[in-house]
C-alpha positions as CSV (number, residue, x, y, z in Angstrom):
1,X,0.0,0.0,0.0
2,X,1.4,3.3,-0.7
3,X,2.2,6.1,1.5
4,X,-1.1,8.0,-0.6
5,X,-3.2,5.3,0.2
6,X,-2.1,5.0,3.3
7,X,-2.6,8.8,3.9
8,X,-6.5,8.4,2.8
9,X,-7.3,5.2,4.6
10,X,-6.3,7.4,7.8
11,X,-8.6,10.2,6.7
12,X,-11.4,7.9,6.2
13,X,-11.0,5.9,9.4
14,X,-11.0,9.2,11.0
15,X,-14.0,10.4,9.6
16,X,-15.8,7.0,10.4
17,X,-15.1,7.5,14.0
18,X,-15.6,11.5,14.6
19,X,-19.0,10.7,13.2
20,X,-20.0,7.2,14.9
21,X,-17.0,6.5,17.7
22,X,-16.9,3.3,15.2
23,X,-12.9,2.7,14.8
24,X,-12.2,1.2,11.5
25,X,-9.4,-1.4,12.7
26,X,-6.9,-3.3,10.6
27,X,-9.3,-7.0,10.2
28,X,-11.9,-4.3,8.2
29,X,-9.7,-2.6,6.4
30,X,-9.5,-5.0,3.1
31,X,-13.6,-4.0,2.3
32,X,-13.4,-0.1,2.5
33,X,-12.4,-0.2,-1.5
34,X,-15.8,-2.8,-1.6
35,X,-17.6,-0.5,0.5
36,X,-16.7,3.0,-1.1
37,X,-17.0,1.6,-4.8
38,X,-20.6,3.0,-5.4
39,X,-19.8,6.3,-3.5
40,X,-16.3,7.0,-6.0
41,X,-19.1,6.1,-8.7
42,X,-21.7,7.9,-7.9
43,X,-19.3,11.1,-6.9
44,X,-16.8,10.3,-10.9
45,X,-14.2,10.2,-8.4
46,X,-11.6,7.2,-9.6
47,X,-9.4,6.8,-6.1
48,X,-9.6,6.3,-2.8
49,X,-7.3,9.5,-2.7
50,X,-9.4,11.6,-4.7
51,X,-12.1,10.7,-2.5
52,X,-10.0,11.6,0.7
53,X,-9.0,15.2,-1.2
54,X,-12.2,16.0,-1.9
55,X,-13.5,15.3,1.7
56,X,-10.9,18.5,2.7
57,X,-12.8,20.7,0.5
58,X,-15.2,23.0,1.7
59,X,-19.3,22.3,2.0
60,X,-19.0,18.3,1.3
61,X,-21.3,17.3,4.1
62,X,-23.3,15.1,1.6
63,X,-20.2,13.1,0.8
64,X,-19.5,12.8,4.0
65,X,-22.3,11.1,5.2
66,X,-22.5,8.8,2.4
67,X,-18.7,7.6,2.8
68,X,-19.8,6.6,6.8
69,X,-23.0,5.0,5.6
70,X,-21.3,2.9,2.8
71,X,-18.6,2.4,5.8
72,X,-21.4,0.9,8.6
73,X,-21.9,-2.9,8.9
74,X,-25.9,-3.0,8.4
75,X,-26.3,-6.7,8.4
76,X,-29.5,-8.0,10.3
77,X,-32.3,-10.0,9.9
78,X,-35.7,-11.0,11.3
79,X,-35.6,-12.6,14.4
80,X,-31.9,-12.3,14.8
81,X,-30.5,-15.0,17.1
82,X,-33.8,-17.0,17.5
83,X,-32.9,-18.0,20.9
84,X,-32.3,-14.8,22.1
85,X,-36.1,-13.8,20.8
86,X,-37.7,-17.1,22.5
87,X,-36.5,-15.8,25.9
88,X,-37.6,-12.6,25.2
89,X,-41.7,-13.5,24.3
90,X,-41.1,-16.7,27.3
91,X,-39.5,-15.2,30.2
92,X,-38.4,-11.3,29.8
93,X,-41.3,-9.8,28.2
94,X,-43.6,-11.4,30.8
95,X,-41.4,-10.3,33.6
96,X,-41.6,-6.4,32.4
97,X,-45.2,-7.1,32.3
98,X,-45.4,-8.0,35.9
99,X,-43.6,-5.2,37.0
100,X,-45.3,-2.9,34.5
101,X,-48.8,-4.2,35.3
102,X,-50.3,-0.9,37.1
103,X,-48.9,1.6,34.3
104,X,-49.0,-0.8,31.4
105,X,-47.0,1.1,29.6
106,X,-43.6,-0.3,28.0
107,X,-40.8,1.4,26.3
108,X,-38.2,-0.5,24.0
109,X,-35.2,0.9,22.0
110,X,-33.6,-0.5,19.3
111,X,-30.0,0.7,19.2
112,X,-28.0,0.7,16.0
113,X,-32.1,-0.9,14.1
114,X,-29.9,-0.9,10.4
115,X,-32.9,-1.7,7.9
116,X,-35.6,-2.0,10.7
117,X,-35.7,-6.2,11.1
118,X,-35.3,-6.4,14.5
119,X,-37.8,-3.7,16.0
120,X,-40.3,-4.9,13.4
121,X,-39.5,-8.3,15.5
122,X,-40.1,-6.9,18.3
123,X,-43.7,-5.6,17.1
124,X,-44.5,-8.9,15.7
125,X,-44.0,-10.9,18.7
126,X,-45.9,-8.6,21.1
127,X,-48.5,-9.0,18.3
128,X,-48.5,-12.4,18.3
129,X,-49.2,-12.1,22.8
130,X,-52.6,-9.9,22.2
131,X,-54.0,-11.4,25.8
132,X,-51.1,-10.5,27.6
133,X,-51.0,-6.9,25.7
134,X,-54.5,-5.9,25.5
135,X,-54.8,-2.4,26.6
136,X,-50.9,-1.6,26.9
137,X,-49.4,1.4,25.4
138,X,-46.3,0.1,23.8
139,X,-43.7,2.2,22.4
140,X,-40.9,0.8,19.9
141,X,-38.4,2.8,18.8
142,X,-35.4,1.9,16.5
143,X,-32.6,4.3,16.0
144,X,-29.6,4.0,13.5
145,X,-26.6,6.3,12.9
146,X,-27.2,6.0,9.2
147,X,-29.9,7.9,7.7
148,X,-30.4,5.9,4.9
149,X,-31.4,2.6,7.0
150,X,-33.4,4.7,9.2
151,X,-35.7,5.8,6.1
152,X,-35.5,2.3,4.7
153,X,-36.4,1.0,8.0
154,X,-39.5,3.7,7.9
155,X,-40.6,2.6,4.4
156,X,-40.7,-1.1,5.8
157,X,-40.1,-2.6,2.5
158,X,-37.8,-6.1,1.8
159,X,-36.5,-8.2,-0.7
160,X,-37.4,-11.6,-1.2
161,X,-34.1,-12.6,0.1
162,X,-34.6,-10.8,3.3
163,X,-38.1,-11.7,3.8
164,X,-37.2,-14.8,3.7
165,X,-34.2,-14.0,6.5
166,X,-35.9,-15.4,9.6
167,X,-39.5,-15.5,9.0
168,X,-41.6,-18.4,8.6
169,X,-44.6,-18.3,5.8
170,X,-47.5,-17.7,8.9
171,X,-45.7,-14.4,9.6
172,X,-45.0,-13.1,6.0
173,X,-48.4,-13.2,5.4
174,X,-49.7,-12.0,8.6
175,X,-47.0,-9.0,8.6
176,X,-46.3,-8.6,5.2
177,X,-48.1,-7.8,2.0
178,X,-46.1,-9.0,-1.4
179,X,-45.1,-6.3,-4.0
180,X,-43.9,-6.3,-7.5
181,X,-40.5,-6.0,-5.8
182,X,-40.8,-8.1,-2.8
183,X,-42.6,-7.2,0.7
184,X,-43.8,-4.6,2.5
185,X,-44.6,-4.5,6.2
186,X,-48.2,-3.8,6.8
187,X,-49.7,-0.3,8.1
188,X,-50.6,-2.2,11.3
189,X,-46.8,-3.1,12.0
190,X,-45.5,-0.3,10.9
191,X,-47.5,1.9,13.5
192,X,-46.2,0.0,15.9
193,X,-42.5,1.1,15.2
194,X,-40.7,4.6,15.1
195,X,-37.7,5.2,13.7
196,X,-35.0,8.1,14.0
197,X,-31.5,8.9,12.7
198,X,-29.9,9.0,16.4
199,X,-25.7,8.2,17.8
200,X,-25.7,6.0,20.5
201,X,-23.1,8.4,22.0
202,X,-25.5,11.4,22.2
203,X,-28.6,12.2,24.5
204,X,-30.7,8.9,24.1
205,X,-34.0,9.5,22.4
206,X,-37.1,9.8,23.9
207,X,-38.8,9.0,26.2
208,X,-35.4,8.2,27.9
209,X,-36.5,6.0,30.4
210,X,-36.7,2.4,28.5
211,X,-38.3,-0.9,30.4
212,X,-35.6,-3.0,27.2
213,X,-32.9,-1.9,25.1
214,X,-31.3,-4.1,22.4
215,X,-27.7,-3.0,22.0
216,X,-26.7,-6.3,19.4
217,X,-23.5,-6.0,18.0
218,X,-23.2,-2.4,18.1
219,X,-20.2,-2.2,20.5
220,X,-17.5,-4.5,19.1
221,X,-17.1,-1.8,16.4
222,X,-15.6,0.5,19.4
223,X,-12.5,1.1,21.2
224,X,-12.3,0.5,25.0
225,X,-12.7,4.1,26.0
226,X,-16.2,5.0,23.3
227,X,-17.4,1.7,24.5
228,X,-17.2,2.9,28.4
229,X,-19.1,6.2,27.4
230,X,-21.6,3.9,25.7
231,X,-22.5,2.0,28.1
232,X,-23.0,5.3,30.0
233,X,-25.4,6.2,27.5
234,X,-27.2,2.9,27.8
235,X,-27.8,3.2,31.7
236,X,-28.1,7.0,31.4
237,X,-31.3,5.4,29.1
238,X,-32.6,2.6,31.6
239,X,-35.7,2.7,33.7
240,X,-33.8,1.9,37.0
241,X,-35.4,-1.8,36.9
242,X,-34.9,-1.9,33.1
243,X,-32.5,-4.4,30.8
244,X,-30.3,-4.2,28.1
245,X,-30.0,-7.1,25.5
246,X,-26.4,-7.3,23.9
247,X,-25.3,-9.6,21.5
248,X,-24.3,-13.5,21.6
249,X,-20.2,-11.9,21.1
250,X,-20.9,-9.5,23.9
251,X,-20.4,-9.1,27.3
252,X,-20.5,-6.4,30.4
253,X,-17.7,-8.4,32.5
254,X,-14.7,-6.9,32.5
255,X,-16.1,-4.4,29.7
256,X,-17.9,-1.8,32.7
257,X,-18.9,-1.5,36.4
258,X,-22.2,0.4,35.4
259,X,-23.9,-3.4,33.9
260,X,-24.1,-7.0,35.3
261,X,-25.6,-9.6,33.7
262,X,-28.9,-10.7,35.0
263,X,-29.2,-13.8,36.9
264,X,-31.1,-16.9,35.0
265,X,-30.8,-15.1,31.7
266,X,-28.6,-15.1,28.7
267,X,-27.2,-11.9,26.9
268,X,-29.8,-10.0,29.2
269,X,-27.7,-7.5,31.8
270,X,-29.5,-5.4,34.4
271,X,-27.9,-2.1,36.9
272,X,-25.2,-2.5,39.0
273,X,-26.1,-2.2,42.8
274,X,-24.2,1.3,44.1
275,X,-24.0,2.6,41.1
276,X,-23.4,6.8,41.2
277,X,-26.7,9.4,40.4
278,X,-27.5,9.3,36.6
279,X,-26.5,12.8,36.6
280,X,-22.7,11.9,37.0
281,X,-23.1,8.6,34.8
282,X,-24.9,10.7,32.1
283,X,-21.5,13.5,32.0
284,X,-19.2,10.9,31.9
285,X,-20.7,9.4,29.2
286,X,-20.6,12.9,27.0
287,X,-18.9,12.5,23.6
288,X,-15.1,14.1,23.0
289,X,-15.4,17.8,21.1
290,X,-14.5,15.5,17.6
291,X,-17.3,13.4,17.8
292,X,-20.1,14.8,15.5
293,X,-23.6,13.7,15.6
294,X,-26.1,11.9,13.0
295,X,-28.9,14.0,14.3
């Protein structure tokens, strides 16, 4: 690799992380020409080091944004780690429900949602519990540093080859009405789901106070210090008896004092006992000056 190439992997990398914390380390370095190809098309730029000279020009907040979009890992799919979702509808959804049984009112965030599978998974299987939710007021909301997931996620449409990603043929039909170019999720699910454009490393969305938060595979993308100040965020976001699902490469030991995983579960983790007020766990968790946000 030359010493140009070199000199414009650096200013991509360090775009990627002022914008997302995400650090773009050496084992994902051999797909940023993959990943970028459509944006040097789409821009007539022909190398990565015209791309990186043009990014120091002035007013190129478009191009920008596209070369972290095309840089994000957006993979997902319904249902994501099956087992994790059985646990969820057998033991942790009806658990919240207890505790939430004189409000009945639940609050759910989807950190880093990508195309919108797994909060539209979340929808479907409180949908398929309707006597246990009857008369709940339950908010799902899926959040994504990249805009463009975030409005696909919104628009609820999928391939055939995504659809097709974790679902079995009972929900596609019940969920999903086919298009000329694939599926769509229905008005009913979609209502169910909000998405924003949001950084996990800013002020957490609204209402701020959520019963669940699915954190999957979001954090191995960050360096020990950005992953401390997100799991600030995360309990910052946490309704005091509240949990926060990580993924199945995941853990809170030895990663932060502000978690622990919760007893008689798997991949859930629950507050630390002593923990600090949340005003002093909130300002710690405040990104650096550099980092810039999606919203």
């Amino acid at each position: 690799m030359t010493d140009h190439s070199e000199n414009a992997l650096g200013i991509v990398a360090g775009l990627l992380e002022a914008r997302t914390g995400q650090k773009l380390t050496a084992d994902r370095l051999w797909r940023v020409g993959t990943a970028l190809a459509g944006v040097l098309r789409q821009n007539r730029l022909e190398t990565l080091e015209a791309l990186a000279e043009t990014l120091g020009r002035p007013n190129q907040a478009l191009l920008a944004q596209q070369v972290v979009e095309a840089l994000l890992n957006n993979e997902t799919y319904f249902f994501r780690d099956r087992a994790m979702f059985d646990q969820l509808g057998a033991t942790v959804l009806p658990a919240l429900a207890r505790k939430r049984e004189r409000t009945r009112r639940l609050s759910i965030w989807s950190v880093g949602c990508s195309t919108g599978q797994e909060a539209y998974s979340l929808a479907m299987l409180i949908a398929e519990q309707p006597a246990r939710w009857r008369d709940w007021t339950i908010e799902i909301i899926g959040t994504d540093v990249a805009r463009s997931v975030v409005a696909a996620a919104r628009e609820g449409n999928f391939s055939q080859f995504q659809i097709q990603r974790g679902l079995g043929v009972a929900q596609m039909v019940t969920f999903f009405e086919e298009t000329r170019t694939g599926w769509r999720a229905r008005e009913t699910l979609r209502r169910k789901v909000r998405f924003e454009a949001h950084n996990l490393l800013d002020q957490p969305p609204e209402p701020g106070r959520f019963d669940l938060i699915l954190c999957r595979n979001v954090l191995l993308y960050f360096d020990r210090t950005t992953r401390e100040r997100a799991f600030g965020r995360l309990v910052s976001a946490m309704a005091p008896d509240g949990l926060v699902m990580l993924g199945a490469g995941e853990t809170t030991v030895g990663q932060t004092e502000l978690l622990t995983p919760e007893k008689g579960s798997t991949g859930f983790h629950q507050l630390a006992t002593g923990l600090p007020p949340r005003a002093n766990i909130a300002a710690s968790a405040t990104p650096s000056r550099g980092l810039i946000s999606s919203r």
